[in-house]
C-alpha positions in Angstrom: -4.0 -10.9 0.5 -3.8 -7.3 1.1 -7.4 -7.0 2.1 -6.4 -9.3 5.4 -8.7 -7.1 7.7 -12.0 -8.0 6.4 -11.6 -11.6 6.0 -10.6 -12.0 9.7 -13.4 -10.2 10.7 -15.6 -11.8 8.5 -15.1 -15.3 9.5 -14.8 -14.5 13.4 -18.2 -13.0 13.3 -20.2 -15.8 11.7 -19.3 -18.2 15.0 -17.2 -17.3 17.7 -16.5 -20.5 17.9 -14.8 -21.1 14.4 -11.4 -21.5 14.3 -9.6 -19.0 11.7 -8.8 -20.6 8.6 -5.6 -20.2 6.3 -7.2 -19.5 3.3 -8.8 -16.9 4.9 -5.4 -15.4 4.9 -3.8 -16.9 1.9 -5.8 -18.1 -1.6 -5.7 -21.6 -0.4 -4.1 -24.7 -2.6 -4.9 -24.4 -6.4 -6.8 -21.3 -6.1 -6.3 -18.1 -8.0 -7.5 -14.6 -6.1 -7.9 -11.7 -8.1 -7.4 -8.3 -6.6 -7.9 -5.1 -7.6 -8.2 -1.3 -6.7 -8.2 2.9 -7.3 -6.8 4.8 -5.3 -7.4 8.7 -4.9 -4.7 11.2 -3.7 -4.0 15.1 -3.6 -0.7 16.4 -3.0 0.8 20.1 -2.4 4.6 21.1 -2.0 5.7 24.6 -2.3 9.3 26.2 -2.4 11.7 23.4 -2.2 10.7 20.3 -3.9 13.4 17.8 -2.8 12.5 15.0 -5.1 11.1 12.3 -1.9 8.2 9.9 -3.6 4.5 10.5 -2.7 3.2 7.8 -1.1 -0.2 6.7 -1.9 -1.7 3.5 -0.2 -3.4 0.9 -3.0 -4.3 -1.5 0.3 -4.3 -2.4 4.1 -0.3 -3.1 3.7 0.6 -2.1 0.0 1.8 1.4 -1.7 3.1 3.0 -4.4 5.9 5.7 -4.5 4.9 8.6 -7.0 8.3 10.3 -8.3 8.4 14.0 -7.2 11.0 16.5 -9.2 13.9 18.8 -7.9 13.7 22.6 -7.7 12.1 25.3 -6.3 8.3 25.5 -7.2 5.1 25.0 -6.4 3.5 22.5 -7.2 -0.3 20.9 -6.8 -1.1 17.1 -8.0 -4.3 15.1 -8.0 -3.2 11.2 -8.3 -5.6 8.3 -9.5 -3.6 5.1 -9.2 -5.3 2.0 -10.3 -4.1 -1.4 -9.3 -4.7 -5.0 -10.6 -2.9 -8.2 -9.5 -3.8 -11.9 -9.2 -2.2 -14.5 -6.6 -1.9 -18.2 -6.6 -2.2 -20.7 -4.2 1.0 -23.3 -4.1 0.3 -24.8 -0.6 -1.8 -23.6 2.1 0.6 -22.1 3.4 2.0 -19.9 0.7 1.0 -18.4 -2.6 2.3 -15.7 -5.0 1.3 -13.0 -6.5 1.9 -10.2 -9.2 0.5 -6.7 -9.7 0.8 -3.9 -11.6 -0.5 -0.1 -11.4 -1.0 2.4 -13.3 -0.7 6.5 -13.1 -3.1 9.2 -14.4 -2.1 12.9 -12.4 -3.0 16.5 -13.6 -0.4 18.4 -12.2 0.2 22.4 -11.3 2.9 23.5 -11.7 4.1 27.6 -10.7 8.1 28.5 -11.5 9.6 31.8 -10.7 9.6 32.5 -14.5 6.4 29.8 -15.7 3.1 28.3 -15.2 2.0 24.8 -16.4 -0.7 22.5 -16.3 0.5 19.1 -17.0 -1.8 15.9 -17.4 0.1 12.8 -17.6 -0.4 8.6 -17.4 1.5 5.9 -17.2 2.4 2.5 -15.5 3.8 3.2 -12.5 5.4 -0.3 -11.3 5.0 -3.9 -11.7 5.9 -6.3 -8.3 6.4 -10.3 -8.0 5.7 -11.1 -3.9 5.3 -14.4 -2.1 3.2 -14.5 0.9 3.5 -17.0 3.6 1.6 -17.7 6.3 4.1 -18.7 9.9 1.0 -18.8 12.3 -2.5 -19.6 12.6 -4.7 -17.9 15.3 -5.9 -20.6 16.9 -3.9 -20.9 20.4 -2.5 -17.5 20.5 -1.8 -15.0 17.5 -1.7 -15.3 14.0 2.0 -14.1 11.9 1.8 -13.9 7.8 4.8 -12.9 6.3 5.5 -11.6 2.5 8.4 -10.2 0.5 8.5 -8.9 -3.1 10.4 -7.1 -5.8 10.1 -4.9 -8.0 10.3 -6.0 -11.5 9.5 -2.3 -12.7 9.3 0.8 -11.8 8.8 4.4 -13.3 11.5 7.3 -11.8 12.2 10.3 -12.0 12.6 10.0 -15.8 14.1 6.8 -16.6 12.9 2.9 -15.5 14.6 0.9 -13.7 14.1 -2.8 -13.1 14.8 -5.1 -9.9 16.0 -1.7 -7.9 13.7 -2.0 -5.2 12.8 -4.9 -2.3 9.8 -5.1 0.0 9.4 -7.3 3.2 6.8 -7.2 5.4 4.6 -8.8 8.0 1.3 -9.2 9.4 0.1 -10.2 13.0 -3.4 -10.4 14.8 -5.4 -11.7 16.9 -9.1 -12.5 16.9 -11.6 -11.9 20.1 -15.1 -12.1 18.6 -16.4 -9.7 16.9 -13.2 -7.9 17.2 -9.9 -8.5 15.9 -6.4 -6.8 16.0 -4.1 -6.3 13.5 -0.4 -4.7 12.8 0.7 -4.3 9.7 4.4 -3.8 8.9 5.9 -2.9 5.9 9.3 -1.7 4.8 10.5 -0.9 1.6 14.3 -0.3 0.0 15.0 1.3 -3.0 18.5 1.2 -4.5 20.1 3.9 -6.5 19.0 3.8 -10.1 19.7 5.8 -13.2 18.2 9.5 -13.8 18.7 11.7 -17.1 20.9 14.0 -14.8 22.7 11.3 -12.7 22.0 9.1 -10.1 19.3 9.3 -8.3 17.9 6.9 -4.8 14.5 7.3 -3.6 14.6 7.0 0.2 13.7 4.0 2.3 10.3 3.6 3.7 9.1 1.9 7.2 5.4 1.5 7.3 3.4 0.7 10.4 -0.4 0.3 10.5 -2.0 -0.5 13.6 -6.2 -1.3 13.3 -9.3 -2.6 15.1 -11.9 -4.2 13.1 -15.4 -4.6 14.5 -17.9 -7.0 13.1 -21.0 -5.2 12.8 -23.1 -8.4 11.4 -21.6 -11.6 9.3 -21.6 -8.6 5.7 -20.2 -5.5 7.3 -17.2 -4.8 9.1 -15.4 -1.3 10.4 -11.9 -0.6 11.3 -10.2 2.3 12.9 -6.3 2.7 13.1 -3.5 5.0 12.7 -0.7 4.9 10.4 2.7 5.8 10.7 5.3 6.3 8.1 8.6 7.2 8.3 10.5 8.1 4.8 14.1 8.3 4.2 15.4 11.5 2.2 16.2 10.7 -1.1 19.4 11.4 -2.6 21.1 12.9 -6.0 24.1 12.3 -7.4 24.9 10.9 -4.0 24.1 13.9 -1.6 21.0 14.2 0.2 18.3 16.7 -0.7 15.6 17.6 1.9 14.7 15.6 5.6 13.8 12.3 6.8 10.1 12.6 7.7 8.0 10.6 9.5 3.9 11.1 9.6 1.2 10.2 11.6 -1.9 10.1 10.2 -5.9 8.3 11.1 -7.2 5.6 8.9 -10.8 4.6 8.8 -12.2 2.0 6.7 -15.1 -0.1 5.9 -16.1 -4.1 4.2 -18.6 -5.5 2.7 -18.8 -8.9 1.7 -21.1 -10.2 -1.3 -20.3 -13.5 -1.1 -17.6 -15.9 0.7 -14.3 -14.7 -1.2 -15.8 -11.4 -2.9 -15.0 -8.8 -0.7 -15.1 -5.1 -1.1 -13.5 -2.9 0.8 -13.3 1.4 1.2 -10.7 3.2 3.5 -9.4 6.7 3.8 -6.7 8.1 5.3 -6.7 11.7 6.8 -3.7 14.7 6.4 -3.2 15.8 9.6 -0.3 17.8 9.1 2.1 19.8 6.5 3.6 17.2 3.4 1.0 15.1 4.4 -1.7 14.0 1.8 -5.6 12.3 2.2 -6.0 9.3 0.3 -9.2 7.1 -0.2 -8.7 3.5 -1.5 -11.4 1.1 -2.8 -10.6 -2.4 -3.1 -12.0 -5.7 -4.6 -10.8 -9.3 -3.9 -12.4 -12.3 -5.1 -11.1 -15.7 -5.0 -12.0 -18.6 -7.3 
């Protein structure tokens, strides 16, 4: 589902005058549609470290929220986040889906009084969605709409389970061999347990505005932008650090082996302070 870009484009480009089908957009009645991905990110924070999660992107409208610590330091992380889920199709309208992912960091980490180097992994969170599918784009633009929860997730350093909710929402519109596409996604995270007290990751609003462009019925590109806007978190019920909002380019690329098996690459580009480059590949196939 998450890899919504390509399959429009895809599908457009092979006739332009094939009308877009829904299980382009969803796995279709009785089908399964496995998905999976790795995702690359580095991160830097010095001084201040006011505990906000480091968002990494896992696909076109999914991400996870790395934990960050309190405290003044310094701090440098390199992120590989690997992601695996699998949906199923209860109508042709709608299917659901799970997926987990999975942490490995090597993390830098400079005190006032102490140095480490820290190498840790770990599951990172575990999410039950539904996706459904409001318009087609035949007559004028196509809405697909999901939600999901978080049946786990790894903070600061405790889990908590069924603290978080995500909503979200696509919309495009095909014009052969281009099609439009906004994604929308917003996250809330309610206050969970920490070893020191309470502790509430900030809220985030994702929006992802793209152009895809068929280059032949295999290969598409897509250009876009993606903006961001995080909540500050808060301890113990007071707020530590900002809200922040970033703006960053995205860039991306698909290829398609087969009808259903799809592979897709995109990066994202820092373009200013706090904010981190991430590359993403991805693999859907549907059976």
């Amino acid at each position: 589902m998450r890899v919504l870009l390509f399959f429009v484009v895809f599908y457009t480009s092979l006739s332009a005058d094939m009308p877009l089908l829904v299980e382009d957009l969803v796995s279709g009645k009785g089908k399964f549609k496995l998905e999976s991905s790795l995702s690359y990110t580095n991160s830097k924070s010095q001084n201040l470290s006011t505990g906000d999660p480091i968002i990494v992107p896992i696909s076109n409208t999914g991400f996870v929220a790395i934990p960050s610590s309190f405290g003044e330091s310094e701090q440098e992380r390199d992120n590989l986040i690997g992601t695996l889920g699998i949906h199923y199709g209860i109508s042709n309208k709608t299917d659901i889906y799970i997926r987990g992912s999975y942490l490995g960091s090597y993390r830098q980490q400079k005190d006032p009084s102490v140095s480490t180097n820290i190498f840790e992994h770990k599951p990172i969170d575990g999410w039950l969605g539904v996706n459904y599918e409001f318009l087609k784009d035949d007559s004028s633009i196509g809405v697909l709409g999901y939600v999901e929860t978080a049946l786990y997730e790894k903070n600061l350093n405790k889990s908590s389970y069924l603290h978080s909710l995500q909503v979200g929402g696509i919309v495009y519109k095909s014009i052969d061999p281009i099609v439009l596409v906004l994604n929308t996604t917003y996250r809330y995270s309610h206050k969970r347990k920490s070893k020191d007290g309470d502790y509430k990751p900030g809220n985030v609003l994702l929006l992802h505005p793209n152009v895809g462009f068929a280059v032949n019925e295999w290969v598409t590109l897509s250009l876009g932008f993606e903006w961001l806007h995080q909540r500050a978190s808060r301890f113990n019920s007071r707020k530590e650090g900002l809200h922040r909002s970033f703006l960053q380019p995205t860039f991306g690329l698909g290829y398609g082996f087969s009808e259903g098996n799809i592979l897709n690459l995109s990066f994202k580009a820092a373009t200013q302070k706090d904010s981190n480059s991430s590359a993403t590949l991805h693999w859907n196939y549907t059976f």
